[in-house]
C-alpha positions as CSV (number, residue, x, y, z in Angstrom):
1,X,-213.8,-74.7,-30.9
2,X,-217.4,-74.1,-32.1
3,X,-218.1,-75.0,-35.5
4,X,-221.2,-74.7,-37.5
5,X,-222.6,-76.3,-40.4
6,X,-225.4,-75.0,-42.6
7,X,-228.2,-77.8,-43.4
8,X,-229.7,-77.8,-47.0
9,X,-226.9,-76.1,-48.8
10,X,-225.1,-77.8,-51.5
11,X,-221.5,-77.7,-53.5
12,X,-219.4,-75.3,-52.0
13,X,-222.0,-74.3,-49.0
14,X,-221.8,-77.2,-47.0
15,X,-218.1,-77.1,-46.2
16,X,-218.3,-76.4,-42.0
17,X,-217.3,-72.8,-40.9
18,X,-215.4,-71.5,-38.0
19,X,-217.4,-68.7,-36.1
20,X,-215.1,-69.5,-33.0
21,X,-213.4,-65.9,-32.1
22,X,-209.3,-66.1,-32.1
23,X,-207.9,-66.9,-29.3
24,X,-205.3,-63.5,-28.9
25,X,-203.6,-61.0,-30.9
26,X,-201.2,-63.5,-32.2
27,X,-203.7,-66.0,-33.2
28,X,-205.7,-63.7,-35.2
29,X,-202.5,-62.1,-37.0
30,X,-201.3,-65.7,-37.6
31,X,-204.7,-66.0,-39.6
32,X,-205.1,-63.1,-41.2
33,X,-201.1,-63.9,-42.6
34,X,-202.1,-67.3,-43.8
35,X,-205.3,-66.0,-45.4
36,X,-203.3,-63.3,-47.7
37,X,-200.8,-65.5,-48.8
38,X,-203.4,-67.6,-50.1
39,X,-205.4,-64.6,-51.8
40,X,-202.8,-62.4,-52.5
41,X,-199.4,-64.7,-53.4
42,X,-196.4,-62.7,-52.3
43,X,-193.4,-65.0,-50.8
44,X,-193.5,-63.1,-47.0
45,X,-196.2,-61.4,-45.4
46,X,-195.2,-60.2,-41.7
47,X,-196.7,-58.6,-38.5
48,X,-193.8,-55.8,-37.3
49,X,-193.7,-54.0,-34.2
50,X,-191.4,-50.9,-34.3
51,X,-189.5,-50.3,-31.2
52,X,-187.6,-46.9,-30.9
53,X,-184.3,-47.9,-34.1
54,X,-185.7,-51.3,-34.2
55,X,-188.0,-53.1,-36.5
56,X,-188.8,-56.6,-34.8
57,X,-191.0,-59.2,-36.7
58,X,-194.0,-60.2,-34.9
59,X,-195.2,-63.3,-37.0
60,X,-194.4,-64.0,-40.4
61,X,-195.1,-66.1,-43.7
62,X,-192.1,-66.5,-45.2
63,X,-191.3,-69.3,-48.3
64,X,-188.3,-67.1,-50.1
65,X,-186.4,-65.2,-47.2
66,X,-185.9,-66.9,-44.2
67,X,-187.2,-64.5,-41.8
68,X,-188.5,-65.8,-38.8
69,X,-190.6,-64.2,-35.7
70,X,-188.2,-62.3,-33.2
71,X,-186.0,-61.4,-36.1
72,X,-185.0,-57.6,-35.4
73,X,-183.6,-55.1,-38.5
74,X,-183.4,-51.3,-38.2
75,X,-186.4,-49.5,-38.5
76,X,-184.9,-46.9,-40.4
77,X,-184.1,-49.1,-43.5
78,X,-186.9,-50.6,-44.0
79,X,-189.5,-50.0,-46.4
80,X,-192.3,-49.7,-44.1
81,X,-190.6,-46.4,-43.0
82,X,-190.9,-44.6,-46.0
83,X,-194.6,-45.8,-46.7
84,X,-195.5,-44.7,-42.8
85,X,-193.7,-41.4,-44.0
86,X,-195.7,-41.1,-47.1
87,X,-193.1,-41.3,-49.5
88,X,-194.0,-44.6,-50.7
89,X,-197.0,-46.1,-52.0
90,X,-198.8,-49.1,-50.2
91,X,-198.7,-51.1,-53.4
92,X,-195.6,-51.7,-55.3
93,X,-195.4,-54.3,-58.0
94,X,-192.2,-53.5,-59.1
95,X,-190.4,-51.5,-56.9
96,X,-187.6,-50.6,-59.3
97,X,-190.2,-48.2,-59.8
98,X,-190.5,-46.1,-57.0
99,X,-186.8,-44.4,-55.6
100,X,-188.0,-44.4,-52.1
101,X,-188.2,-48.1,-52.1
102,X,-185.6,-48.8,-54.3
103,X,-183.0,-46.9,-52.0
104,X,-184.0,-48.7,-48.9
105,X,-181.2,-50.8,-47.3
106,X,-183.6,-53.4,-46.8
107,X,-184.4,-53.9,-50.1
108,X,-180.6,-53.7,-50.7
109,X,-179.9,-57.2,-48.3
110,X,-182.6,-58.6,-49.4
111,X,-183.7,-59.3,-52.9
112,X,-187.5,-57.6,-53.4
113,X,-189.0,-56.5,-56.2
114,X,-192.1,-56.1,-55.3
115,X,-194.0,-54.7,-51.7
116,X,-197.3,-54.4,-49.9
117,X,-197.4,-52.4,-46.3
118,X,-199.8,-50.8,-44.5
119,X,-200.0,-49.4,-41.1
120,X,-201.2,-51.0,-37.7
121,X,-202.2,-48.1,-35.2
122,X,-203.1,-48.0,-31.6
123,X,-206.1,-46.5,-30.3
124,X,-204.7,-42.9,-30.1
125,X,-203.3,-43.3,-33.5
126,X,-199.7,-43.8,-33.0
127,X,-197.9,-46.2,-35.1
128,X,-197.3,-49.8,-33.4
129,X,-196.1,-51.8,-36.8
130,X,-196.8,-52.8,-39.7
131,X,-198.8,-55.4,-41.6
132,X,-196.6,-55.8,-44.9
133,X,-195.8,-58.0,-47.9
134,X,-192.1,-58.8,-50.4
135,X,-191.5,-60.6,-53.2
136,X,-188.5,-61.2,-54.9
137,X,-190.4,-61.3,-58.5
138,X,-192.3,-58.3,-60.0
139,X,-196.0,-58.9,-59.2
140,X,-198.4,-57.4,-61.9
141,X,-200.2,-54.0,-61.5
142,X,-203.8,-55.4,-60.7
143,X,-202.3,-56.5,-57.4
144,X,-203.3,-53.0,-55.9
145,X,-206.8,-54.4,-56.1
146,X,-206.5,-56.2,-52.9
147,X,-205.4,-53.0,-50.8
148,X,-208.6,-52.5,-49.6
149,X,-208.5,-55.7,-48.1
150,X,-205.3,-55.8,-46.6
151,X,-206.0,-51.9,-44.8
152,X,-209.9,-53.5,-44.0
153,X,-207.7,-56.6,-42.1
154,X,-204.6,-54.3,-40.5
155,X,-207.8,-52.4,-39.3
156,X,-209.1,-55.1,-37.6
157,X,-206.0,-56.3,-36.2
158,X,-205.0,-53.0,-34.7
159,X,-208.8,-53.1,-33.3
160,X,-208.1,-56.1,-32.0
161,X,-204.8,-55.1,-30.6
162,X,-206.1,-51.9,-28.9
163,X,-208.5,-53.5,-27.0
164,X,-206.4,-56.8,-25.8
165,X,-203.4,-54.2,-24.6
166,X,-206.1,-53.1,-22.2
167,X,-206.4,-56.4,-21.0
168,X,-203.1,-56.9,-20.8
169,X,-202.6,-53.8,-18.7
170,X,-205.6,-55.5,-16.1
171,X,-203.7,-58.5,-16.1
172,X,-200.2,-57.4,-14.9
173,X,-201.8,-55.5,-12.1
174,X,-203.6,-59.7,-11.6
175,X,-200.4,-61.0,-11.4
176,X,-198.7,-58.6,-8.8
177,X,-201.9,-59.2,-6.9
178,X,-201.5,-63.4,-7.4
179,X,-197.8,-62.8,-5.8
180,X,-198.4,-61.7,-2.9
181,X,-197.8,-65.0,-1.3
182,X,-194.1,-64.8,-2.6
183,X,-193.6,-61.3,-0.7
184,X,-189.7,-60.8,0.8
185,X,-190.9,-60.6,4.8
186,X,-187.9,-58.3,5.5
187,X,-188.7,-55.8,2.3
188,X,-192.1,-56.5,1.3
189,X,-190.7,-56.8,-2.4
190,X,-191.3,-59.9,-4.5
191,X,-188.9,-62.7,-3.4
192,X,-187.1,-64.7,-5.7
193,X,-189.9,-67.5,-6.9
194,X,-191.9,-64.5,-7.2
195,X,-189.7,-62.5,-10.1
196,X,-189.0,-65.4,-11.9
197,X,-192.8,-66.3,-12.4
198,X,-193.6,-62.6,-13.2
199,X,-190.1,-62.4,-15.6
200,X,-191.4,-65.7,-17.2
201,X,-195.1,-63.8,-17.7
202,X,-194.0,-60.4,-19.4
203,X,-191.6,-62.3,-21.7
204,X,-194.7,-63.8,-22.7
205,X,-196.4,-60.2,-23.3
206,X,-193.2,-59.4,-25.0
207,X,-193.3,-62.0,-27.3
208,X,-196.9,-61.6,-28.4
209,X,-196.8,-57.9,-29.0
210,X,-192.9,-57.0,-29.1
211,X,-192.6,-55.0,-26.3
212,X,-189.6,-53.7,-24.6
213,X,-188.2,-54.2,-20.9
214,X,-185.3,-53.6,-18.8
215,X,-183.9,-55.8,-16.1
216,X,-181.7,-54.2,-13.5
217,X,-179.5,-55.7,-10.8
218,X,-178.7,-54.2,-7.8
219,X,-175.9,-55.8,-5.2
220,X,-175.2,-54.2,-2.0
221,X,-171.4,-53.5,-1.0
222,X,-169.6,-54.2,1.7
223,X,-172.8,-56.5,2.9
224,X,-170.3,-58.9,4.8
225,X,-168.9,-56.2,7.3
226,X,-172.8,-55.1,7.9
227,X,-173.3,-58.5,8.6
228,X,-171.1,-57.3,11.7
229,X,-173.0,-55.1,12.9
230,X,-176.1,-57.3,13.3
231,X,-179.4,-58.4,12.0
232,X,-180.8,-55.3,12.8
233,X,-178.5,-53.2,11.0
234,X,-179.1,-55.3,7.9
235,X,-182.7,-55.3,8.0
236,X,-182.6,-51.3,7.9
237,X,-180.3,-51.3,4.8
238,X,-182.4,-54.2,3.2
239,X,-185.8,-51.7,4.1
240,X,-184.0,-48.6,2.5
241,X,-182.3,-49.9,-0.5
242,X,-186.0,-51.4,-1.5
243,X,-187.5,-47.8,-0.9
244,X,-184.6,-46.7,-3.1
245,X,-186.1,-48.7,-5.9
246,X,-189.5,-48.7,-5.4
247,X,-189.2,-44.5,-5.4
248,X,-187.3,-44.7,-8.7
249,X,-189.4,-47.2,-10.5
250,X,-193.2,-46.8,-12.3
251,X,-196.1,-48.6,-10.9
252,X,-195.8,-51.4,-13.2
253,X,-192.6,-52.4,-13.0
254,X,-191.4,-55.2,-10.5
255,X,-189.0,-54.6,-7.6
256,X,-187.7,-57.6,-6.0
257,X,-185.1,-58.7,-3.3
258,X,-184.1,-61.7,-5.3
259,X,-180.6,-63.1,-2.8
260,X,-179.1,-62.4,0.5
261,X,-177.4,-58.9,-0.7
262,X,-179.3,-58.8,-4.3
263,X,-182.6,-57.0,-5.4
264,X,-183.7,-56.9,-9.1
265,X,-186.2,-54.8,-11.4
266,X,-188.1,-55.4,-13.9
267,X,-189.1,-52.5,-16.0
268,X,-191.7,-53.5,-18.1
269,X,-192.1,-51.8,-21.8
270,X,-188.8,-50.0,-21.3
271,X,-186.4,-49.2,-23.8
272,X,-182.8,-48.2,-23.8
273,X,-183.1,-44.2,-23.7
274,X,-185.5,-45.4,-20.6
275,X,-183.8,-48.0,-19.1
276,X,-180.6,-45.4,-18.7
277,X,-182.7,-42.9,-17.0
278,X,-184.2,-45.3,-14.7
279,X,-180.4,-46.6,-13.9
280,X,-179.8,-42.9,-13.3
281,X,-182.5,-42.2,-10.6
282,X,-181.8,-45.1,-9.0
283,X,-178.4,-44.4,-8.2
284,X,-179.4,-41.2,-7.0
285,X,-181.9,-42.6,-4.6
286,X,-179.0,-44.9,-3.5
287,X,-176.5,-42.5,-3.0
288,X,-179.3,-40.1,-1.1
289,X,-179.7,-42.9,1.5
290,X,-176.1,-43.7,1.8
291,X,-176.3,-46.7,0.1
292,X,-173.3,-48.3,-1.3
293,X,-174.4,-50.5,-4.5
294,X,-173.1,-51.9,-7.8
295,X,-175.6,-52.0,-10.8
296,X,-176.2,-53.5,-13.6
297,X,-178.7,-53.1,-16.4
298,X,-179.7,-54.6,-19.6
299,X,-182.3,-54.4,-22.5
300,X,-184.4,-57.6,-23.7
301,X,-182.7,-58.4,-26.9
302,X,-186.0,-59.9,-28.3
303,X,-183.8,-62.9,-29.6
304,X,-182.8,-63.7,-25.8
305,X,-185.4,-62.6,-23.9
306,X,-185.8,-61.7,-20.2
307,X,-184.1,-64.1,-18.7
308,X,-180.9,-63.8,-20.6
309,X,-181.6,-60.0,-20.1
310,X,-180.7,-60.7,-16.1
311,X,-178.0,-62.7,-16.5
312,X,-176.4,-59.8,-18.2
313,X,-177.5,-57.5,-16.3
314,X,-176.0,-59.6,-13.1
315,X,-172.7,-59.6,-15.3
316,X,-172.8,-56.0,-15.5
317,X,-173.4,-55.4,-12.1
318,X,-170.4,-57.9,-10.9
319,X,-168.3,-56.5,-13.2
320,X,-168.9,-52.7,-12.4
321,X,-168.3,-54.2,-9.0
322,X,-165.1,-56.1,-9.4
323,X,-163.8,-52.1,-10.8
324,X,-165.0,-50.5,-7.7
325,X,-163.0,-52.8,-6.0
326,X,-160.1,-52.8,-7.8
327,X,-160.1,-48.6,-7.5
328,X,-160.2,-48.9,-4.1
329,X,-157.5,-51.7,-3.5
């Protein structure tokens, strides 16, 4: 940490200053949190990502509410919806005040009276969250004076975001490259230390900036009678059922052979409307190359994470397969 003092100044002046950038994302919206509830009051101030129906807290500073980091609500009932919309104001004192706010079921479950929110934006202008403020005790009008300094700070943040999303792009294309020593030999897919240090790296990425991801589990059928048949013929179903997968997924996401009969993917900022058509063309591959598979899939609950994501996608899969059998006994 590089910290400077300024020689010759007196009182207030010769306190030492920080010019040390943040660290990430997450540091900076951790400062820029703790920094407006000190200015501005207000019992929770929170960074939001929205996610397709969900509304998933980022980093918060909560005394009142109990709302914690990972927390997810419905997007659709929050305030922040209605002042993205344009129906609300940025600045509510008293929210009694304004319908659109008043109406909102979070404001129902929760008790708020009063509200500051304003936009965070990627690069192309899209909306990515929110940067946004509750109280449950009506806040006096000349509160709207600090809006200019809470859009001048979500500005920065979503500057800063932009940029490090960038970075995080470079480094998942890093890590595939750093794994290359923990290659299958048979399906040159990742092998199973291999997934589990790049499952353990996005759930980092998700945690920092909320995103969404899909795990998938593939098991072959009827792999003991191939093993009849010889190494050979097992190789040659291992080789196709990992072109299956890697023609189905994107170029970021993760395809590995993770167990004897097992292969796994990780579909990085996925949601559910995506993850089920990524299920769907990977069955189609399968059943194009005659390959007889159960599957499983799951979406990152951001409470669990990834891990708990593949277990229940594994579930899934040895469930859809203890049906199959069961239909064919």
């Amino acid at each position: 940490m590089s910290v400077t003092a300024f020689p010759g100044l007196k009182g207030e002046a010769t306190r030492e200053f920080d010019f040390s950038p943040y660290a990430d994302f997450s540091a900076a919206c951790d400062a820029v949190l703790t920094y407006l509830r000190q200015r501005v009051g207000f019992s929770l101030w929170v960074v939001t990502r929205t996610d397709g129906e969900d509304w998933i807290v980022l980093q918060s500073r909560d005394e009142h509410y109990g709302i914690h980091p990972g927390d997810v609500f419905r997007w659709a009932e929050s305030l922040c919806v209605r002042m993205a919309e344009g129906v609300g104001p940025h600045v509510a004192p008293r929210i009694r005040e304004v319908p659109a706010y008043v109406t909102a079921e979070f404001a129902r479950r929760f008790p708020i009276e009063a509200y500051i929110g304003v936009p965070l934006t990627l690069e192309d202008g899209s909306l990515f969250g929110t940067l946004c403020a509750f109280d449950p005790v009506p806040q006096p009008a000349d509160v709207a004076v600090e809006l200019p300094t809470v859009k001048m700070l979500a500005r920065l943040l979503s500057s800063m975001l932009s940029q490090e999303l960038h970075v995080s792009e470079d480094a998942r294309r890093t890590e595939r490259t750093q794994v290359e020593a923990e290659v299958d030999a048979v399906t040159d897919t990742v092998n199973r230390e291999g997934w589990e240090r790049l499952l353990g790296l996005e759930e980092e990425r998700c945690l920092r900036y909320g995103h969404a991801a899909c795990v998938v589990s593939v098991d072959l059928d009827d792999f003991a009678t191939l093993a009849h048949e010889g190494a050979e013929a097992i190789e040659d179903v291992l080789h196709m059922t990992a072109a299956a997968l890697r023609h189905s997924c994107r170029a970021n996401d993760v395809v590995a052979h993770v167990g004897d009969d097992e292969f796994a993917v990780l579909a990085v900022e996925c949601d559910f409307p995506s993850g089920g058509r990524l299920l769907r063309r990977i069955e189609r591959a399968l059943i194009d190359r005659g390959i007889k598979a159960s599957i499983g899939i799951a979406v990152r609950d951001p409470q669990r994470g990834l891990d708990r994501a593949w277990r229940d996608a594994q579930k899934a899969m040895f469930e859809r397969k203890r049906t199959r059998s069961a239909r064919r006994a």
